[in-house]
C-alpha positions, 0 to 999 in steps of 0.5 A: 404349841404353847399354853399362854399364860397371863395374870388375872385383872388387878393382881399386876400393875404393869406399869410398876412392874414391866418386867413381870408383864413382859414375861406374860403371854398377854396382860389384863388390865384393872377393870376400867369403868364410864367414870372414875372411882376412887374404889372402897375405903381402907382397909381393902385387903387380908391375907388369910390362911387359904388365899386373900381378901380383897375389897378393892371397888373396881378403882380406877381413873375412868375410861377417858382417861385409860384411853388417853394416859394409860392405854399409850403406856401399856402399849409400850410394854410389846405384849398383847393387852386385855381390857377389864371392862365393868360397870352397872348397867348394860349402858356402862358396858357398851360405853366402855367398849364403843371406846376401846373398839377403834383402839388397836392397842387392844387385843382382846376385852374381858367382861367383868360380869361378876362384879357383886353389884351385878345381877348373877342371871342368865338374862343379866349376863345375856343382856350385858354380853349382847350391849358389849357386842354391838359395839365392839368387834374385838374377841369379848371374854365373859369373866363369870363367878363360880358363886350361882348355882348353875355356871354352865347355864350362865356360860351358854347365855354368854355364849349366846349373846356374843362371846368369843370366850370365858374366863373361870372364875372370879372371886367368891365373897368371904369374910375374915375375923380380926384375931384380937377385936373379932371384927371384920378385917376388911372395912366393908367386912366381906372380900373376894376371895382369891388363892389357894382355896379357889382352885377347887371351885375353879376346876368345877366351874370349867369342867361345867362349862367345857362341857357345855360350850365350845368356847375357849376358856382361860383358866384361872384360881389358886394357881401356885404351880405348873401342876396346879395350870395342868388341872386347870388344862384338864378340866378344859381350860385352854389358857391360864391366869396367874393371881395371887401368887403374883403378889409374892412371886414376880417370877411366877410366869418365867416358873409356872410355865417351866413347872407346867411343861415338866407335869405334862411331860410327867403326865405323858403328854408332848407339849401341855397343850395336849392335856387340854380336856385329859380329865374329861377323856379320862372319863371315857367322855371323848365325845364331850370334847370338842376340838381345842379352843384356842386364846388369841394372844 
């Protein structure tokens, strides 16, 4: 059994690059939001030395026109489509997702609920997760930020309101210094902060939550590597996003997905599927294991 492998919203477009999202398992689309927004000013991203910055504010065309111009275009590319769904309001997520539920394009909905305009609360992300659901069927994953003091409480809370899976994590706020003016490199001064750094906190945030839920969890932060997937398959995801690294490496999918299937070999596994919780087993905690979850792609 394979491990599907797909790209974390807003570091692929699919559409200028098909190739690169063919060679995924599933693609996730931009957050889409009620209405259009022109996102942040100039500038929005920063290389750093320990990932990116970016402080992009969720742009994108609006969910009318994501349904009629863009939803059609994806479509054609013959793999299956995640929706980023954000917004501000409780209303914004049932909006978007009473528009996307008679879409049959759309495999699966992702719940941008780290954005940093929304509340970081357990009853926040219940009530947001609850709109979702009342107004769509199709599997609803819980994207959550590793920035709270109690991941696995907020994963309960998603759970508990209607979510079919989670997506660990989003970015983390952080701030880059231009060398020569000391002044913020982004214009709103802080980003999201993806890459390399991000791993570690990925790894915790879903060692938490495996523990905590049952629900299937797609991995994702500072991938670079196959080796760097299988922490994150150890740790309890059951699928894994690639970032970053999409940026500079269009064959990241085709590489990763070769690299992860040589460690897990390496690690004496018969297929990467099988290291699904190893970190936890390798406590001697197989009772904290459920069964493995699987992604629908």
């Amino acid at each position: 059994m394979s491990v599907p492998i797909l790209n974390a919203s807003g570091c692929l477009d699919a559409l200028a690059a098909p190739a690169v999202a063919r060679s995924l398992d599933g693609f996730v689309t931009k957050t889409v939001t009620p209405l259009p927004r022109d996102g942040n000013p100039p500038v929005r991203i920063a290389e750093t030395d320990v990932g990116m910055l970016n402080s992009i504010g969720l742009q994108n065309p609006g969910i009318e026109a994501f349904v009629t111009d863009h939803l059609p275009q994806l479509a054609q590319l013959a793999v299956p489509i995640w929706v980023s769904v954000g917004g501000f309001t409780a209303a914004d997520y049932a909006e978007t997702c009473a528009a996307l539920d008679p879409r049959p394009e759309v495999a699966a909905l992702e719940l941008n609920v780290s954005c940093p305009n929304v509340e970081e609360a357990p009853e926040s992300i219940a009530e947001l997760v609850a709109a979702a659901r009342a107004e769509t069927s199709k599997p609803l994953y819980a994207k959550l930020s590793p920035a709270v003091p109690d991941i696995a409480e907020l994963a309960r809370a998603a759970e508990t309101s209607g979510a079919d899976g989670l997506s660990l994590v989003n970015t983390i706020r952080g701030l880059a210094l231009d060398e020569r003016t000391l002044a913020p490199r982004l214009a709103r001064g802080a980003g999201g902060l993806s890459g390399p750094a991000l791993k570690p906190l990925a790894l915790a945030a879903i060692f938490a939550c495996r523990l905590a839920t049952d629900l299937p969890i797609v991995g994702m932060g500072g991938v670079q590597t196959g080796n760097d997937a299988l922490e994150l398959l150890a740790v309890g995801a059951c699928a894994v996003s690639l970032g970053t690294v999409l940026f500079a490496d269009p064959e990241a999918p085709a590489r990763v997905r070769r690299e992860l299937g040589d460690a897990a070999a390496a690690h004496g596994f018969a297929s990467a599927a099988d290291a699904v919780g190893a970190a936890h087993t390798a406590r001697g905690e197989p009772a904290l294991v459920r069964d493995q979850p699987k992604v629908s792609v």
